[in-house]
mmCIF file as Biopython writes it, N, C-alpha, C and O atoms, coordinates in Angstrom:
data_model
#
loop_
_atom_site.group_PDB
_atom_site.id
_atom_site.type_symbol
_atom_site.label_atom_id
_atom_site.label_alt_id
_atom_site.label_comp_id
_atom_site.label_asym_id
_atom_site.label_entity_id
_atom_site.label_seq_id
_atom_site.pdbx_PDB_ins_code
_atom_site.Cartn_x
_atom_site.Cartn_y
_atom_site.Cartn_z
_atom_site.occupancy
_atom_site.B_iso_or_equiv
_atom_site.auth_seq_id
_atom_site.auth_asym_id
_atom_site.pdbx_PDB_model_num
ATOM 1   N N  . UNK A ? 1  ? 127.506 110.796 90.175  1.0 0.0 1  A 1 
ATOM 2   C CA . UNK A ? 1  ? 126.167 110.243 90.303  1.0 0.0 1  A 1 
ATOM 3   C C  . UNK A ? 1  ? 125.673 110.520 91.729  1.0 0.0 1  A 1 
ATOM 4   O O  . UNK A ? 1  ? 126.298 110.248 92.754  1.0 0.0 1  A 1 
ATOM 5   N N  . UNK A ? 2  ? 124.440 111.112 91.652  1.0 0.0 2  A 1 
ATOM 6   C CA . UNK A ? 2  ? 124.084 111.496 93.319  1.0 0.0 2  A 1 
ATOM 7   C C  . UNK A ? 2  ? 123.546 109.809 93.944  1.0 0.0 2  A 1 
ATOM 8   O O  . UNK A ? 2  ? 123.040 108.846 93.369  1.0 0.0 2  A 1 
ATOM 9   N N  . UNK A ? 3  ? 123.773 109.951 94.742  1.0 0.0 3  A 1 
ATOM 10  C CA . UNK A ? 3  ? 123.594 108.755 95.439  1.0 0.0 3  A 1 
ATOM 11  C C  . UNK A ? 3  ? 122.225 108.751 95.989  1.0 0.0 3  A 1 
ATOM 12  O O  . UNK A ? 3  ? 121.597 109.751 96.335  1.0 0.0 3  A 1 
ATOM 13  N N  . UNK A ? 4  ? 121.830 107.542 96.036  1.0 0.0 4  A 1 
ATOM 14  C CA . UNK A ? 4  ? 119.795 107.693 96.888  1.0 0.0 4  A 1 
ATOM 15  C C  . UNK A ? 4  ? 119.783 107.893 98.186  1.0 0.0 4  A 1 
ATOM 16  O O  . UNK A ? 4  ? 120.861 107.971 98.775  1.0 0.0 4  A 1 
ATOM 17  N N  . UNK A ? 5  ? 118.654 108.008 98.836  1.0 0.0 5  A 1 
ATOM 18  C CA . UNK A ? 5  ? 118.607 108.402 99.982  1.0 0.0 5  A 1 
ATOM 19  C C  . UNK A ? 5  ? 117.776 107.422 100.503 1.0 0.0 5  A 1 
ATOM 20  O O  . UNK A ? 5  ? 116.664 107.119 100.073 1.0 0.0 5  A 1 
ATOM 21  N N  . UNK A ? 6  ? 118.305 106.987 101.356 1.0 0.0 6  A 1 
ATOM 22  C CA . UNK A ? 6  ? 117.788 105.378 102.511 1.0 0.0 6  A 1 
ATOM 23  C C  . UNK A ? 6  ? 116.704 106.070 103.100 1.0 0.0 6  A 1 
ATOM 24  O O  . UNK A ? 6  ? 116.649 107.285 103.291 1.0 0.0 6  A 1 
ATOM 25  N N  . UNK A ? 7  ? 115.738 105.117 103.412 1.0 0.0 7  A 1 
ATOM 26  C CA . UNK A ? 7  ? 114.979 105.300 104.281 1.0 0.0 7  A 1 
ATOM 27  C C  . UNK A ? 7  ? 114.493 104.229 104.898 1.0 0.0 7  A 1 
ATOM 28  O O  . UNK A ? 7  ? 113.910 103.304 104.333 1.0 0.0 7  A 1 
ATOM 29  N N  . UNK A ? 8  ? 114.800 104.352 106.503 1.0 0.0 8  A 1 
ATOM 30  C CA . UNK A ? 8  ? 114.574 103.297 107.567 1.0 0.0 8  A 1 
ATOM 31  C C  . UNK A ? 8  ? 113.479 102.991 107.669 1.0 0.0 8  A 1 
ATOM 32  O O  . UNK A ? 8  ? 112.649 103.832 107.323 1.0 0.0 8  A 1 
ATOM 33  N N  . UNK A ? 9  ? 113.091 101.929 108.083 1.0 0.0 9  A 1 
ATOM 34  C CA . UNK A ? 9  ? 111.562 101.500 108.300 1.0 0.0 9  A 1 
ATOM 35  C C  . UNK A ? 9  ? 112.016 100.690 109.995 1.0 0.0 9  A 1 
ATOM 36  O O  . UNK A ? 9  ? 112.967 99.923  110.144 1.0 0.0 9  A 1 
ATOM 37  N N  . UNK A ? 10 ? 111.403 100.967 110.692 1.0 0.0 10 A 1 
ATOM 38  C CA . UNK A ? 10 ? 111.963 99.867  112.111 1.0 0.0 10 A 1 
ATOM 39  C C  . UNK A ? 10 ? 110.455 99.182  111.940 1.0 0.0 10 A 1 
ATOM 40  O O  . UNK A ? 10 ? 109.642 99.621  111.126 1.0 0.0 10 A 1 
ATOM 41  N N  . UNK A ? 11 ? 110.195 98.085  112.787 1.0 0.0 11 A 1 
ATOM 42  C CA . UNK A ? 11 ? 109.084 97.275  112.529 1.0 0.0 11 A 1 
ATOM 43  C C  . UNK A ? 11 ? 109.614 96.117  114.158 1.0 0.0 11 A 1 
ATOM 44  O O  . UNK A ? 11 ? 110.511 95.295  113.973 1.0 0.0 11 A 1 
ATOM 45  N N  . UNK A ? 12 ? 109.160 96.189  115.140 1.0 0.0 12 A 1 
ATOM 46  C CA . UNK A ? 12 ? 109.146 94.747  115.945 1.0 0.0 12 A 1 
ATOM 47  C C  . UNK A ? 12 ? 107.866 93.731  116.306 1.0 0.0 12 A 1 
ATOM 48  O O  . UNK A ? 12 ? 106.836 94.129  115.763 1.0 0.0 12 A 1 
ATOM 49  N N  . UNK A ? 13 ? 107.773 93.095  116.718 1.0 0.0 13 A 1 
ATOM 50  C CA . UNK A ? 13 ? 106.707 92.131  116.934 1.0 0.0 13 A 1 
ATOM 51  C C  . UNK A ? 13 ? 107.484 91.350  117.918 1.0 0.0 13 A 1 
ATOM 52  O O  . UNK A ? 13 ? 108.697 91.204  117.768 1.0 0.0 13 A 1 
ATOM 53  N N  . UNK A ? 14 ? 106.637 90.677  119.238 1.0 0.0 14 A 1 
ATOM 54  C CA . UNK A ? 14 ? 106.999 89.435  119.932 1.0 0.0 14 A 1 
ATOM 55  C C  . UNK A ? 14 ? 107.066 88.086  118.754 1.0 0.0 14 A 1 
ATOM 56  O O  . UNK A ? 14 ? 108.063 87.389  118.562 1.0 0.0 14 A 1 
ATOM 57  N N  . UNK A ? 15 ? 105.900 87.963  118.143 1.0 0.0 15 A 1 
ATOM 58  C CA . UNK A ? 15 ? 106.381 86.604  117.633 1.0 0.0 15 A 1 
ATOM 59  C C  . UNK A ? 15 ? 106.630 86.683  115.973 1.0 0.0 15 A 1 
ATOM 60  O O  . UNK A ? 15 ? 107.244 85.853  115.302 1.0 0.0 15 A 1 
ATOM 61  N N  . UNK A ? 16 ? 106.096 87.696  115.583 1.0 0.0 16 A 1 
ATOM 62  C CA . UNK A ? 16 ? 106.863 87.965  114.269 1.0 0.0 16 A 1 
ATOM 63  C C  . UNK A ? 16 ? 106.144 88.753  113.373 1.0 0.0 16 A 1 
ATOM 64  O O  . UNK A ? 16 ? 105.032 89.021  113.830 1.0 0.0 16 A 1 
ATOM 65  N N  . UNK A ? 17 ? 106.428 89.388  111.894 1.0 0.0 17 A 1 
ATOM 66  C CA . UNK A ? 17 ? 105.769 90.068  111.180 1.0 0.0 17 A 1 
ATOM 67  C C  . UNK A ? 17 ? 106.305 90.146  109.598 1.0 0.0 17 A 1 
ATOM 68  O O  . UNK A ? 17 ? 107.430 89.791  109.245 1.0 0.0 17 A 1 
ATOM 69  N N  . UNK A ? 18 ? 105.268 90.685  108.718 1.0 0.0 18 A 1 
ATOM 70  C CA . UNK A ? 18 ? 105.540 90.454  107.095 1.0 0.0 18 A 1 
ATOM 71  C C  . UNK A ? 18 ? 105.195 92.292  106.938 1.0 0.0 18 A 1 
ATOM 72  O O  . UNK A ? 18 ? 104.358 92.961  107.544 1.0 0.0 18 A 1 
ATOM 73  N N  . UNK A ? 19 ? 105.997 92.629  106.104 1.0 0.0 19 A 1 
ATOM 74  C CA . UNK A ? 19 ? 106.085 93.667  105.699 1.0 0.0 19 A 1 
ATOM 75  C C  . UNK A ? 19 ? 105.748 93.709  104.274 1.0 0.0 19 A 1 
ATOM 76  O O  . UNK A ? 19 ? 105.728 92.699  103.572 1.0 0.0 19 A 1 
ATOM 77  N N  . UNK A ? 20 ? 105.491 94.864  103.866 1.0 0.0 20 A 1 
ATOM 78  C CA . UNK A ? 20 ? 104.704 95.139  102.760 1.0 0.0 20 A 1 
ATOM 79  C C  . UNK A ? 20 ? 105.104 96.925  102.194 1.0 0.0 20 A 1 
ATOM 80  O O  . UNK A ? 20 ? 104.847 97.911  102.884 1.0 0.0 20 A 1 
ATOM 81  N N  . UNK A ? 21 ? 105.964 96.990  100.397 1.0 0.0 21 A 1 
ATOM 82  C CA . UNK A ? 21 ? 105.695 98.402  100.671 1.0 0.0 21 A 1 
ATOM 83  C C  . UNK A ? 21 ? 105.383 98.145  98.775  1.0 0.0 21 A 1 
ATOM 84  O O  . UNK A ? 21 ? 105.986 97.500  97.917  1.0 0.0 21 A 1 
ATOM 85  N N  . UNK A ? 22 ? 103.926 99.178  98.747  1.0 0.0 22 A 1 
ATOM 86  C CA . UNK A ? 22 ? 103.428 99.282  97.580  1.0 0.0 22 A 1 
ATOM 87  C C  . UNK A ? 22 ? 102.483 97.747  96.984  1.0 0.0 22 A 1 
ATOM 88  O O  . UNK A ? 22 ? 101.922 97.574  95.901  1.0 0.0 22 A 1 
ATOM 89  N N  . UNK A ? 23 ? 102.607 96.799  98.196  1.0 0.0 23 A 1 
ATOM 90  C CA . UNK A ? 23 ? 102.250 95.588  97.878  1.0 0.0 23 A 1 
ATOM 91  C C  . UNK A ? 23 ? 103.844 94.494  97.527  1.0 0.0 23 A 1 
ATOM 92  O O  . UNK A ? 23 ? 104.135 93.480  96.892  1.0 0.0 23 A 1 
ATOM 93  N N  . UNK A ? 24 ? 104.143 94.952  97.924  1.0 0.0 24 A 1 
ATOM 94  C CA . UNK A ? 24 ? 105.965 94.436  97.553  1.0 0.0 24 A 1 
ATOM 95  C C  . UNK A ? 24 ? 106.030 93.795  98.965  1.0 0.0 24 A 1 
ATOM 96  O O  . UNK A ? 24 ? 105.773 94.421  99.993  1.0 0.0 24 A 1 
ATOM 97  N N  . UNK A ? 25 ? 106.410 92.443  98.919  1.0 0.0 25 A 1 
ATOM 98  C CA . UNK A ? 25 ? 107.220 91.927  100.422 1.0 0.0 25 A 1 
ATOM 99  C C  . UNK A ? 25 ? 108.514 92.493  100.315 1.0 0.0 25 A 1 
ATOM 100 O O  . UNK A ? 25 ? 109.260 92.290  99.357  1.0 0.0 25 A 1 
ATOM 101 N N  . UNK A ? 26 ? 108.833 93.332  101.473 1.0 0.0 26 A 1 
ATOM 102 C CA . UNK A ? 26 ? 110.063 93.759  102.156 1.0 0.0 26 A 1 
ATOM 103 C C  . UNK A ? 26 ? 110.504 93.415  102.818 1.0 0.0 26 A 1 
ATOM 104 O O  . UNK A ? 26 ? 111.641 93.850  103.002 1.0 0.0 26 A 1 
ATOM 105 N N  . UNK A ? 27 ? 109.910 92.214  103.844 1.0 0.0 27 A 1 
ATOM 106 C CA . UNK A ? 27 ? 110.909 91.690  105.251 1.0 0.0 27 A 1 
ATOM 107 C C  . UNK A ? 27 ? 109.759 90.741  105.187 1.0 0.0 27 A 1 
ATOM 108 O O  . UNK A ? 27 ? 108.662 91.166  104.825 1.0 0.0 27 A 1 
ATOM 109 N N  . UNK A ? 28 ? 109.911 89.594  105.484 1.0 0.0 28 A 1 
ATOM 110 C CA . UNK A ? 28 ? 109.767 88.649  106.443 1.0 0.0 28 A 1 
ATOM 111 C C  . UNK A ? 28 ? 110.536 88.493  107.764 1.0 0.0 28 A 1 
ATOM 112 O O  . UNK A ? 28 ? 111.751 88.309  107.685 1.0 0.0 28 A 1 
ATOM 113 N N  . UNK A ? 29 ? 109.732 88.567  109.417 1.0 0.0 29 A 1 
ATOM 114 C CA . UNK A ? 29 ? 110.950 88.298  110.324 1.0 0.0 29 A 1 
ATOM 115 C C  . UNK A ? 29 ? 109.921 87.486  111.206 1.0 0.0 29 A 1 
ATOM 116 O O  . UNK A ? 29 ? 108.691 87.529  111.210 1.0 0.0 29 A 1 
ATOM 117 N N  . UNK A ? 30 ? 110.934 86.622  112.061 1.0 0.0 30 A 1 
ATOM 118 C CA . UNK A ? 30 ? 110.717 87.164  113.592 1.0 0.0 30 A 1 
ATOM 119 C C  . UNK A ? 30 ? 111.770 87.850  113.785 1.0 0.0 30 A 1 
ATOM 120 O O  . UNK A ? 30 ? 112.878 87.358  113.570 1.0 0.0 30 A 1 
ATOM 121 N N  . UNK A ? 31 ? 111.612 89.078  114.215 1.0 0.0 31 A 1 
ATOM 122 C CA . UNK A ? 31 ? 112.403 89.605  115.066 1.0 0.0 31 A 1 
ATOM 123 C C  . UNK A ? 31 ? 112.106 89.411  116.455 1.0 0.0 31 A 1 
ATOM 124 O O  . UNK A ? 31 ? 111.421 90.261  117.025 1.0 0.0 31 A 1 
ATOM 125 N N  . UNK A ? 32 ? 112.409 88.686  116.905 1.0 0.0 32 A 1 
ATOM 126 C CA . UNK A ? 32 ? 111.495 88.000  118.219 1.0 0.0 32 A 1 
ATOM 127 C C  . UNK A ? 32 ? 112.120 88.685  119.696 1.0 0.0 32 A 1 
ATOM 128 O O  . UNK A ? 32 ? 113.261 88.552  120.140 1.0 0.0 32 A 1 
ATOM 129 N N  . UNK A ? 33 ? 111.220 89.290  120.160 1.0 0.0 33 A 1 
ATOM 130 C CA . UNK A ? 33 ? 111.266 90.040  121.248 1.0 0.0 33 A 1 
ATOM 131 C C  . UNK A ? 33 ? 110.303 89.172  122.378 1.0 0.0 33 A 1 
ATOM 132 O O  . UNK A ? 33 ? 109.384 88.362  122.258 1.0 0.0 33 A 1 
ATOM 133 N N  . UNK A ? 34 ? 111.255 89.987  123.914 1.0 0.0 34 A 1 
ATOM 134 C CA . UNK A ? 34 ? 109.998 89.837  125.033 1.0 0.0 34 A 1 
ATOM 135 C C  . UNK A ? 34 ? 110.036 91.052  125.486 1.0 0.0 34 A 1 
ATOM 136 O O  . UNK A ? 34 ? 110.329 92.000  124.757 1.0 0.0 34 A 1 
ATOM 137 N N  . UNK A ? 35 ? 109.691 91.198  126.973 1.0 0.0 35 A 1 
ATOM 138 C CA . UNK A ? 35 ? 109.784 92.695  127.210 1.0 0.0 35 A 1 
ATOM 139 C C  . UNK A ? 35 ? 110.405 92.774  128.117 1.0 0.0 35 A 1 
ATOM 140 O O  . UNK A ? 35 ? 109.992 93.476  129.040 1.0 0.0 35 A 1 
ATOM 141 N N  . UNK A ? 36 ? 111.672 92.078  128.231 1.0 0.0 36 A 1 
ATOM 142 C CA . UNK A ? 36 ? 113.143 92.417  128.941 1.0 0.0 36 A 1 
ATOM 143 C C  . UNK A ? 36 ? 113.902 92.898  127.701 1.0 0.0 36 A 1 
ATOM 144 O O  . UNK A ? 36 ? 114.468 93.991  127.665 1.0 0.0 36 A 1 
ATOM 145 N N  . UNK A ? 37 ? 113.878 91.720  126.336 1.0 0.0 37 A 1 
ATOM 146 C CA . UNK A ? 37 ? 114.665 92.094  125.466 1.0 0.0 37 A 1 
ATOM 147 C C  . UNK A ? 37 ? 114.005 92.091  124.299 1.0 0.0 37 A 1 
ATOM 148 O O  . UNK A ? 37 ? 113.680 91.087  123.665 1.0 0.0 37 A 1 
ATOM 149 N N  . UNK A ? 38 ? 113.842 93.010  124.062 1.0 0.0 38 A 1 
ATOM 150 C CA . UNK A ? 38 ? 113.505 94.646  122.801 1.0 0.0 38 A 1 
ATOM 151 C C  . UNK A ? 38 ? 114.013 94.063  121.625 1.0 0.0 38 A 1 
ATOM 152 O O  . UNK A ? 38 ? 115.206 93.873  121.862 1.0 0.0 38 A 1 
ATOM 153 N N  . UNK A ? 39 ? 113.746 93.661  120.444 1.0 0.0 39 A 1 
ATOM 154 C CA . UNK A ? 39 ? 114.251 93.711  119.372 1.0 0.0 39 A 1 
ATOM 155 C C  . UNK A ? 39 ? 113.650 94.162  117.957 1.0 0.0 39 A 1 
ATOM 156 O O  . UNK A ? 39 ? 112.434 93.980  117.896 1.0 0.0 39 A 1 
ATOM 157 N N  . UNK A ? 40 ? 114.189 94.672  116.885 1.0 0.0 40 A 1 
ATOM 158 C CA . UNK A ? 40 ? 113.596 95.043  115.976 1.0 0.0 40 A 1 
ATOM 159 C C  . UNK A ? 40 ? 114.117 94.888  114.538 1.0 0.0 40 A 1 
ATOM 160 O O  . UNK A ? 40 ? 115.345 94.962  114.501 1.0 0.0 40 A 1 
ATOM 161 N N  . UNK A ? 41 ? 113.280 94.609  112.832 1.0 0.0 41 A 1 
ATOM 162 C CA . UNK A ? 41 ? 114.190 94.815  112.247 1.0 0.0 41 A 1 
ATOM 163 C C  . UNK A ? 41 ? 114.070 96.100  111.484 1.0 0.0 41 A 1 
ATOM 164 O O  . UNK A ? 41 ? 113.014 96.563  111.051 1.0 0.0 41 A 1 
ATOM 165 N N  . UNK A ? 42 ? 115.342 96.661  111.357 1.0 0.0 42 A 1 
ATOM 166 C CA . UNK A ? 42 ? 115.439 97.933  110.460 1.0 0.0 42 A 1 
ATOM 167 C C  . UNK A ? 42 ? 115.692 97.557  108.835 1.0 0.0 42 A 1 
ATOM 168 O O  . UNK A ? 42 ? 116.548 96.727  108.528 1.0 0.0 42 A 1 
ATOM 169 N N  . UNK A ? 43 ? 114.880 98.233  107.835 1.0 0.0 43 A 1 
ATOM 170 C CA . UNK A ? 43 ? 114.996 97.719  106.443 1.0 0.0 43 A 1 
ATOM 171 C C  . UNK A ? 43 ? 114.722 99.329  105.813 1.0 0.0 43 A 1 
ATOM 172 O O  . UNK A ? 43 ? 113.967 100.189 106.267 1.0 0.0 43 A 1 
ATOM 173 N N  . UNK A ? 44 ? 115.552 99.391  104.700 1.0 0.0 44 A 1 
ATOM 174 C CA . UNK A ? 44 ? 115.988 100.457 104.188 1.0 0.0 44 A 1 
ATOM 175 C C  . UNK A ? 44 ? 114.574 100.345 103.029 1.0 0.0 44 A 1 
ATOM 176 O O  . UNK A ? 44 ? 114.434 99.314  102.371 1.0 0.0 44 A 1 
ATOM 177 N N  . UNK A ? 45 ? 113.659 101.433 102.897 1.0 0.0 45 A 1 
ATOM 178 C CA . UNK A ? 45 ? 112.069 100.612 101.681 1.0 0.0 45 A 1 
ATOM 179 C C  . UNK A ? 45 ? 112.629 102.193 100.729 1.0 0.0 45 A 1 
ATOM 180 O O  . UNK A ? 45 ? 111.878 102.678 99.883  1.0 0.0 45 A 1 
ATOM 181 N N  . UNK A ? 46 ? 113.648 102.658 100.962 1.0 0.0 46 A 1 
ATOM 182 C CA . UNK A ? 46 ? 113.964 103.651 99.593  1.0 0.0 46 A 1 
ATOM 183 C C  . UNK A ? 46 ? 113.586 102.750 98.219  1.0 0.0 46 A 1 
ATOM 184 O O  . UNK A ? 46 ? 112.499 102.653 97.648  1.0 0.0 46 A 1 
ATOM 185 N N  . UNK A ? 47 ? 114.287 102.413 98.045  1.0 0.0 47 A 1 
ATOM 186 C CA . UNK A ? 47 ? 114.315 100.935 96.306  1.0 0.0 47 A 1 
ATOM 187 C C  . UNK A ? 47 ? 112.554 100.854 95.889  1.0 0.0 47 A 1 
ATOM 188 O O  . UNK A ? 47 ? 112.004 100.757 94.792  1.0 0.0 47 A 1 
ATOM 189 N N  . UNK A ? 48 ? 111.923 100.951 97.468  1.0 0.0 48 A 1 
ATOM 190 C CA . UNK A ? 48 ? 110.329 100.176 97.240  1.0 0.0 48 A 1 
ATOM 191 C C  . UNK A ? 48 ? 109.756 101.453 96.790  1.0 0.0 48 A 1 
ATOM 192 O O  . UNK A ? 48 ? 109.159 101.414 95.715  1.0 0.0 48 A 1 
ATOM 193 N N  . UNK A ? 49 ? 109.805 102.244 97.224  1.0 0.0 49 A 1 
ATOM 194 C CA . UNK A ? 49 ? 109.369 103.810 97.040  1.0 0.0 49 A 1 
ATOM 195 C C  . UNK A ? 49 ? 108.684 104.554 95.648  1.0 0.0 49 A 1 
ATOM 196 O O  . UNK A ? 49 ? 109.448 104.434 94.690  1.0 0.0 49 A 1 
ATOM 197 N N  . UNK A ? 50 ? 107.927 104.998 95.449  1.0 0.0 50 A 1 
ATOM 198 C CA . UNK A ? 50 ? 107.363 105.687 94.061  1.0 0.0 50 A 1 
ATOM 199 C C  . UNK A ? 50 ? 106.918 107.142 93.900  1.0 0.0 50 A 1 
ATOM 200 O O  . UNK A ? 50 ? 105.996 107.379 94.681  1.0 0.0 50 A 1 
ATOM 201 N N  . UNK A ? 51 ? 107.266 108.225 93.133  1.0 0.0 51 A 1 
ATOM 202 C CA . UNK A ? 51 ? 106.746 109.425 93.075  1.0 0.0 51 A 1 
ATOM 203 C C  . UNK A ? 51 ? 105.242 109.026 93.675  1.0 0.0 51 A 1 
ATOM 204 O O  . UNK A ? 51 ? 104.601 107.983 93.544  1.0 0.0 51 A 1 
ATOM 205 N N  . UNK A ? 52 ? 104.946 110.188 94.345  1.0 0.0 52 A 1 
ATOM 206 C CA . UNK A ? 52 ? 103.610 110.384 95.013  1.0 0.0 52 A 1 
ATOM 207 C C  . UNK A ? 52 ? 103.415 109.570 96.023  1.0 0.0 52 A 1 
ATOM 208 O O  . UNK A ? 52 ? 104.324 109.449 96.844  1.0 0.0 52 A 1 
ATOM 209 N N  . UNK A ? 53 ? 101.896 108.661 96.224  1.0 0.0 53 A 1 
ATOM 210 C CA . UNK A ? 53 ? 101.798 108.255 97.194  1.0 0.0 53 A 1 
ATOM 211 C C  . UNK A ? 53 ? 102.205 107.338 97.541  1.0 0.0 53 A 1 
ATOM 212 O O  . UNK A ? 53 ? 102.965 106.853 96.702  1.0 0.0 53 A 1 
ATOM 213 N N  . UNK A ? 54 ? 102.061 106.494 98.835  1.0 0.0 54 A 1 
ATOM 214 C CA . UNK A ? 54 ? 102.790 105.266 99.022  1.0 0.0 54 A 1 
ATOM 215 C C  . UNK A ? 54 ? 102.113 104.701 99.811  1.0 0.0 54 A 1 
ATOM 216 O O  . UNK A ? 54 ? 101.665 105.517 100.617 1.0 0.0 54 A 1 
ATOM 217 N N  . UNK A ? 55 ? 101.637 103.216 100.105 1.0 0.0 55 A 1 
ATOM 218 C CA . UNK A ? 55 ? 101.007 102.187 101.190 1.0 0.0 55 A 1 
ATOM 219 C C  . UNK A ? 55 ? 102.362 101.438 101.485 1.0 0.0 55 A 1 
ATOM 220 O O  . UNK A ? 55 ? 103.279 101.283 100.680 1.0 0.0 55 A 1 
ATOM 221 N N  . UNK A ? 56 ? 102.336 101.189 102.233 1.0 0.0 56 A 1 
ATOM 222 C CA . UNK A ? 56 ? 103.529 100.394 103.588 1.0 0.0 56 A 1 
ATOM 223 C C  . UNK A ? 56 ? 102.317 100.290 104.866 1.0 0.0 56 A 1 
ATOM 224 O O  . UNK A ? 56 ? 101.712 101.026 105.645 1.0 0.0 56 A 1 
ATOM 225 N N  . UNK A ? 57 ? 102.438 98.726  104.455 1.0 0.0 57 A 1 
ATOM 226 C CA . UNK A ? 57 ? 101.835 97.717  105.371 1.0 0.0 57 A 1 
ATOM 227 C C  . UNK A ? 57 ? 102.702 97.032  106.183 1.0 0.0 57 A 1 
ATOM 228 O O  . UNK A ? 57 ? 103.923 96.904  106.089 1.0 0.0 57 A 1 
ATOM 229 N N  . UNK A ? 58 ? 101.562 96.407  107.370 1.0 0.0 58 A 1 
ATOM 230 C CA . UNK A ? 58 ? 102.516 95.202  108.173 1.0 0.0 58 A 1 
ATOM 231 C C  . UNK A ? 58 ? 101.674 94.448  108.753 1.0 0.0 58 A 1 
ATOM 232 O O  . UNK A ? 58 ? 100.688 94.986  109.257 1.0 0.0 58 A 1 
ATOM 233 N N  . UNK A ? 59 ? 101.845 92.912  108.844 1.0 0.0 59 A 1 
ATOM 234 C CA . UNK A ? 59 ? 100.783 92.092  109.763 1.0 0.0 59 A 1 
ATOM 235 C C  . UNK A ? 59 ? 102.009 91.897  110.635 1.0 0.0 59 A 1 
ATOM 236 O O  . UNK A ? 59 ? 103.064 92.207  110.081 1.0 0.0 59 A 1 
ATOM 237 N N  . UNK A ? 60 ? 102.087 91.512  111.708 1.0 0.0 60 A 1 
ATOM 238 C CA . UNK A ? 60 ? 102.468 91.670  112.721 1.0 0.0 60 A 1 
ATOM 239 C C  . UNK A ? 60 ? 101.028 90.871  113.801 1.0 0.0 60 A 1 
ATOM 240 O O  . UNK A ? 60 ? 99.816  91.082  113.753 1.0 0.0 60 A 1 
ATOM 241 N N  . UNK A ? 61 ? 101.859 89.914  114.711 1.0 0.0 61 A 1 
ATOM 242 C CA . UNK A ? 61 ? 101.516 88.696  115.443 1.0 0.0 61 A 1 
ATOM 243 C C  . UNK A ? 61 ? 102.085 88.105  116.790 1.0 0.0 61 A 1 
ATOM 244 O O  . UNK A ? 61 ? 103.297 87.892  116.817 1.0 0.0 61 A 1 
ATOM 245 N N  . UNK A ? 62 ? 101.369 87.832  117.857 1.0 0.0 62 A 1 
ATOM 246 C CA . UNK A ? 62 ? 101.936 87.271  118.633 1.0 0.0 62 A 1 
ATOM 247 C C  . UNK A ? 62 ? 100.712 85.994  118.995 1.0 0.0 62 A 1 
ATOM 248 O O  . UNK A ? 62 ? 99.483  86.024  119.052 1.0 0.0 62 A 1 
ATOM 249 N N  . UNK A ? 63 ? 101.499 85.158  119.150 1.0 0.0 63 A 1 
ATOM 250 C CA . UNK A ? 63 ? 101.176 83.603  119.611 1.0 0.0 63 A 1 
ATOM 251 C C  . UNK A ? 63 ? 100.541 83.460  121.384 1.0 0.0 63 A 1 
ATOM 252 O O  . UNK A ? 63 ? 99.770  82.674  121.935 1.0 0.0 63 A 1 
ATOM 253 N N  . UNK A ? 64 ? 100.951 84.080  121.623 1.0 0.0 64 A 1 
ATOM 254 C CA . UNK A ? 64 ? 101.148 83.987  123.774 1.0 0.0 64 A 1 
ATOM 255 C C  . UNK A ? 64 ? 99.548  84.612  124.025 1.0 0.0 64 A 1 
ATOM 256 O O  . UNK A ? 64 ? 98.856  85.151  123.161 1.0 0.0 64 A 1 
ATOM 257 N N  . UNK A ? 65 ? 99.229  84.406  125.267 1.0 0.0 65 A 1 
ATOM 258 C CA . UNK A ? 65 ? 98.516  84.737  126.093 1.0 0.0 65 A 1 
ATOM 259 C C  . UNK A ? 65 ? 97.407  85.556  125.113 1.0 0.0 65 A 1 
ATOM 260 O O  . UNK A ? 65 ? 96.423  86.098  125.614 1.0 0.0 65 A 1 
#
């Protein structure tokens, strides 16, 4: 059986973000960053994926200043 092929999505935000692929929630995070320390989440949206075209969204938010 051939095996699928992953595909990474990286996505960060300071105070957090909702992901979206095809209209599908894929991540809810904070991945909560500042800008000493960098963070992000990586999510594999192969599974979300469809012959032809594709929308992959993100709201993405910060609270501060």
């Amino acid at each position: 059986m051939k095996e699928q092929p992953r595909i990474h999505y990286n996505i960060s935000a300071i105070t957090g973000t909702d992901c979206f692929v095809n209209g599908k929630p894929v991540c809810f995070g904070p991945a909560r960053a500042d800008l000493e320390h960098w963070t992000f989440e990586s999510i594999d949206i192969a599974p979300f994926l469809k012959p032809g075209k594709n929308v992959i969204a993100a709201t993405v938010w910060n609270f501060g200043e």
